[in-house]
C-alpha positions in Angstrom: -10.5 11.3 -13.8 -8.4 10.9 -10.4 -8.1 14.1 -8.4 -4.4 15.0 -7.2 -3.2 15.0 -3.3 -6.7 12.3 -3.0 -6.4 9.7 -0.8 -8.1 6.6 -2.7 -9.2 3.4 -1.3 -10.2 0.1 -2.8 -13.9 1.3 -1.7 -13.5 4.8 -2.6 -12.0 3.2 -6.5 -15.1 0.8 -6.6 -17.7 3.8 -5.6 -16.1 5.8 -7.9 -16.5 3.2 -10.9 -19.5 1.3 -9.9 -21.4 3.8 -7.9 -21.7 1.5 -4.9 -20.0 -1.0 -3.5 -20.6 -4.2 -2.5 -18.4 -7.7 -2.4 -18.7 -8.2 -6.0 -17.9 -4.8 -7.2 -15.2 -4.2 -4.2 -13.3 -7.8 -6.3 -13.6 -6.4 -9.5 -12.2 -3.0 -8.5 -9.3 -5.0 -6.8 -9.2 -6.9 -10.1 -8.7 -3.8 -12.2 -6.3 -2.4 -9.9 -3.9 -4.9 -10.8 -4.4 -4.6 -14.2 -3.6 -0.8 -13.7 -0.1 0.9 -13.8 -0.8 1.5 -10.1 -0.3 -2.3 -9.0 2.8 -2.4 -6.7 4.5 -5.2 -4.6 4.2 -5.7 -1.4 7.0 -4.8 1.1 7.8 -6.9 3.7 10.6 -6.6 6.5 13.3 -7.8 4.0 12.4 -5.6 1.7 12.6 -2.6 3.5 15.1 0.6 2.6 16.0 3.9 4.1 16.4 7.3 1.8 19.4 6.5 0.7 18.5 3.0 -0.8 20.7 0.9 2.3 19.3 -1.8 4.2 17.9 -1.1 7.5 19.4 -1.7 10.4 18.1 -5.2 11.4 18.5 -5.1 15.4 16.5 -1.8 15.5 13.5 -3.4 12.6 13.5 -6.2 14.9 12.9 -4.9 17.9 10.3 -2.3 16.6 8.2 -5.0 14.5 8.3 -7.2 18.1 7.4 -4.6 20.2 4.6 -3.4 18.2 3.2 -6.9 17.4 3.3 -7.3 21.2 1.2 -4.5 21.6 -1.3 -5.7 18.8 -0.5 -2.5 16.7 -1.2 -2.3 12.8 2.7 -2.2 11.1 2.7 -0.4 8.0 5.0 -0.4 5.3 4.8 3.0 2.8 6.3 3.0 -0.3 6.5 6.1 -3.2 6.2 5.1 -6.4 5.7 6.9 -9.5 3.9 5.5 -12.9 2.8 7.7 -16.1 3.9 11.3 -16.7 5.6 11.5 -13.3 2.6 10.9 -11.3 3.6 9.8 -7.4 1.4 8.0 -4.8 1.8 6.6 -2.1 1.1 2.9 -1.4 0.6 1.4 1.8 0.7 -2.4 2.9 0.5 -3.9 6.1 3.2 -6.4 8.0 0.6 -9.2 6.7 1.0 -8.3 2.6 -2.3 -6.7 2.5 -2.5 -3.4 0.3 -3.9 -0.6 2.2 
């Protein structure tokens, strides 16, 4: 059903299932998105790991996450997961908790 290297949206999902989208059928996409193996956590800045699973360096996430805010820039936290027969995506939140 889902195409590979596809970059899918809650919209995208909900015109994909409903053929259109509107507020109702955008909630009920989200809905069944977290009844899906593709429902991840959120990261936050506590969360947050390098490639070799240690913490970050806090002075340096600090200082980026203020300087950015400053600047009213979106902060985005990615994450790679991988659910049934080794399938990988990429999940994206913002600093706020919201899924992207």
């Amino acid at each position: 059903m889902l195409r590979i290297q596809t970059v899918w949206t809650s919209q995208s999902i909900a015109e994909l299932m409903f053929s259109g989208t509107t507020e109702a059928k955008l909630k009920a996409t989200e809905r069944a998105i977290q009844a899906s193996p593709i429902r991840f956590e959120s990261l936050n800045d506590a969360l947050l790991m390098d490639e070799h699973a240690r913490s970050v360096k806090r002075l340096v996430l600090d200082q980026l996450l203020a300087t950015n805010r400053k600047k009213r820039k979106l902060i985005l936290f990615a994450q790679l997961l991988e659910i049934d027969e080794g399938l990988q995506f990429l999940a994206l939140n913002d600093a706020r908790g919201g899924r992207r």
